[in-house]
C-alpha positions in Angstrom: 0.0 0.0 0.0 1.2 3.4 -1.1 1.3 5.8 1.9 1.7 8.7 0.5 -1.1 7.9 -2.0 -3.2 7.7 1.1 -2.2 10.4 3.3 -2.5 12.3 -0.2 -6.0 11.6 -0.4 -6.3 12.5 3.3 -5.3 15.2 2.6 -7.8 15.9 -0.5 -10.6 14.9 1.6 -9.9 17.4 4.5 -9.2 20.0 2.7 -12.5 19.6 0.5 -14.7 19.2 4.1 -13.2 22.7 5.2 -13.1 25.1 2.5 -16.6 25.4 1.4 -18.2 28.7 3.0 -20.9 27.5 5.4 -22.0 28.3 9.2 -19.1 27.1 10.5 -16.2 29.3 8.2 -18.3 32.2 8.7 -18.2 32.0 12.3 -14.6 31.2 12.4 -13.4 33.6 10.1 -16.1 36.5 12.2 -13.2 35.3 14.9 -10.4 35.4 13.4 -11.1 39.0 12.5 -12.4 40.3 15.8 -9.9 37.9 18.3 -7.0 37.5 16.0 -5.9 34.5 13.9 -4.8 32.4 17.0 -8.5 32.6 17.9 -9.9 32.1 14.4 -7.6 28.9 13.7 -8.1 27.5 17.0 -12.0 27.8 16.6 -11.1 25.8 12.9 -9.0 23.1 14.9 -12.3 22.5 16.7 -13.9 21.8 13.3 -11.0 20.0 12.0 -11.2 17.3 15.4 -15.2 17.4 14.3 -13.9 16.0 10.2 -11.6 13.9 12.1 -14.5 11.7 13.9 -16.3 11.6 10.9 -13.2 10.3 9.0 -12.4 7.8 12.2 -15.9 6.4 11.7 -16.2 5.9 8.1 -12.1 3.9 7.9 -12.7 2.2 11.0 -15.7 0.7 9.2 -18.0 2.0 12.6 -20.8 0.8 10.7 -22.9 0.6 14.2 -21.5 3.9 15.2 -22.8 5.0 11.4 -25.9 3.7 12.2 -26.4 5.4 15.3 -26.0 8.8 14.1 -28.5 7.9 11.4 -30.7 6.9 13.8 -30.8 10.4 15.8 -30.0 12.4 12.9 -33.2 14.3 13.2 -32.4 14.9 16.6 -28.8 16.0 16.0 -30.5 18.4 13.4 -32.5 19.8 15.5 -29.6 20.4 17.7 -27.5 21.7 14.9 -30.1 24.4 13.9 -31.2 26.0 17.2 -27.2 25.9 18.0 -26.4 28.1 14.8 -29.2 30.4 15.4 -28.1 30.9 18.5 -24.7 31.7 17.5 -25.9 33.8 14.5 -27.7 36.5 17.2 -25.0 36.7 19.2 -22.8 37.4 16.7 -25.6 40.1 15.4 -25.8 41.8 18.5 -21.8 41.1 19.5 -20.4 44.6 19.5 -16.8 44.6 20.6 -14.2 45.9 18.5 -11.1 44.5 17.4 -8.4 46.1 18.8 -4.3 45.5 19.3 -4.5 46.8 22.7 -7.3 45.6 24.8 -6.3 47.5 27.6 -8.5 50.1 26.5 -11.2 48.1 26.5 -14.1 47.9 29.5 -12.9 44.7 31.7 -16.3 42.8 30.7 -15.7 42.9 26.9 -11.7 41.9 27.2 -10.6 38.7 26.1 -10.0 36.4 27.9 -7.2 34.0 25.8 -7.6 30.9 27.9 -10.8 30.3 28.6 -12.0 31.8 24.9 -10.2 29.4 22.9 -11.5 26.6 24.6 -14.6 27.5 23.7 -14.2 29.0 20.6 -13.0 25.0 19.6 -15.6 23.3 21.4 -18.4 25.1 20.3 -16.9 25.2 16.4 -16.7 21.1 17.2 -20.1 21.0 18.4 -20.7 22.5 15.6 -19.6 20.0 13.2 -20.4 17.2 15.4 -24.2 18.1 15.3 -24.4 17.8 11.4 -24.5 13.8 9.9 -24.8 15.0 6.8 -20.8 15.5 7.2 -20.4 11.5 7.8 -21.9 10.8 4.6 -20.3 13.1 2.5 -16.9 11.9 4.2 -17.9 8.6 3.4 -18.7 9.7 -0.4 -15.1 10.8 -0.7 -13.8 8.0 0.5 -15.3 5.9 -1.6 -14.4 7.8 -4.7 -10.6 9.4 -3.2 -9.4 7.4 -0.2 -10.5 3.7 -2.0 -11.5 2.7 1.7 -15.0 1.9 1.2 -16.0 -1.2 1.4 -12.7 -2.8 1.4 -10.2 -5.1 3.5 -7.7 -2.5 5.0 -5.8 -2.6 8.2 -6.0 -0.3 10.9 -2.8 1.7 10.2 -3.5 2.4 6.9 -7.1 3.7 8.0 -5.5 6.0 10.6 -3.0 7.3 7.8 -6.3 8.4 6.0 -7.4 9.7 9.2 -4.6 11.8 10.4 -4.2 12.9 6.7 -8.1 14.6 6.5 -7.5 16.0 9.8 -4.0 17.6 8.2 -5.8 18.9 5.5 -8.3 20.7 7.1 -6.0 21.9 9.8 -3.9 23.4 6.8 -7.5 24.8 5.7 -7.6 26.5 8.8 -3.9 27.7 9.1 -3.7 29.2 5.5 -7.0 30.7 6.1 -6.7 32.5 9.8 -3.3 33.2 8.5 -3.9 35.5 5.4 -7.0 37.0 7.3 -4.3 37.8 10.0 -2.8 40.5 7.5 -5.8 42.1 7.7 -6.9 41.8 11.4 -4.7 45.1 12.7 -6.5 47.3 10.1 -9.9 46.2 11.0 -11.9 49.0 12.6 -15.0 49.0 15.3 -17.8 50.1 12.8 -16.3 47.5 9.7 -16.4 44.9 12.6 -20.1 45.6 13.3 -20.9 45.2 9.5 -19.0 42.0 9.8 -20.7 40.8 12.7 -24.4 41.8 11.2 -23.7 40.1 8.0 -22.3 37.0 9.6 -24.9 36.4 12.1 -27.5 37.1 9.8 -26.3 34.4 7.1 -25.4 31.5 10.3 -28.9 32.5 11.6 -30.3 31.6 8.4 -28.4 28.9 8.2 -30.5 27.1 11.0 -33.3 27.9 9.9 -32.6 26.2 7.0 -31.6 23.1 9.3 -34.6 23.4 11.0 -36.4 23.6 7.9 -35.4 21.1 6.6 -36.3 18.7 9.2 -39.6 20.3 9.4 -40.0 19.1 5.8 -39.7 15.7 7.4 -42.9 15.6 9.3 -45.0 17.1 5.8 
């Protein structure tokens, strides 16, 4: 088996879960330009670990684990949606600028580096988590990029797929906070309530649209 073949289409795989714009860019790139890229890419790290249980279950061959999430996928949702509409308002109404020196900032809206990345990536992997559609679609490129489905493969060369989707998406993530982070010094408090407005308004909608869509369900 050709390694570098597989961590190649690891690779592929993680970098073509990440880069489409959806809820969960949007929110981490409304980071990266209010917190700084640490923030932003840390927030995409939290996504990335999201791709990476996916990718676990689908070249492990967790067909009961699979089967499971189909199983409460309406639930999961339904948890998904209220999630990003929650997230969408309070990054509509979220009003603190970006600064360099926070000093000057009221103590309440300073950040607070430790505790903020830690939940900047587990609310970005809840995030992820929360949408099955994602374990499908990792299973789809599998299928037609990784040549895991539905064959005899042995564990290390499934966690070489692995670990290769989760690199690609964490160089998603790093290329992505990092060319934002040119731009992060310059960014004022009024263009960072436009931001802010337009980003919550489009992951609000996004939920809705999850929540719709399960809705259609019961019709």
């Amino acid at each position: 088996m050709n390694y570098l073949l597989l961590i190649g289409s690891g690779v592929v795989i993680g970098l073509i879960l990440a880069a489409p714009v959806g809820p969960v860019n949007l929110i981490c790139i409304r980071r990266a330009l209010q917190f700084g890229p640490v923030n932003g890419f840390i927030s995409g790290l939290g996504a990335a670990m999201g791709d990476g249980v996916f990718a676990a279950i689908s070249a492990f061959g967790f067909t009961a684990v699979a089967q499971l999430i189909e199983g409460f996928s309406t639930s999961l949702e339904i948890g998904g949606g209220i999630l990003l509409i929650v997230f969408g308002l309070h990054t509509f109404i979220s009003q603190l600028p970006a600064s360099k020196d926070e000093e000057q900032l009221p103590p309440r809206l300073r950040e607070k580096p430790g505790g903020s990345l830690v939940r900047a990536m587990v609310s970005s992997f809840a995030l992820t988590i929360t949408n099955p559609a994602t374990l499908f679609g990792v299973a789809a490129l599998f299928a037609g990029l990784g040549g895991l489905a539905g064959e005899h493969t042995s564990y290390l060369e499934a966690a070489v797929v692995v670990g290769g989707v989760v690199g690609g998406s964490v160089l998603w993530w790093f290329t992505l906070t990092s060319v934002i982070g040119i731009f992060h010094a310059h960014i004022d408090a009024r263009f960072m309530r436009i931001i802010n407005h337009a980003s919550g308004i489009a992951v609000t909608l996004f939920g809705i649209g999850v929540l719709g869509h399960v809705a259609l369900k019961f019709l």
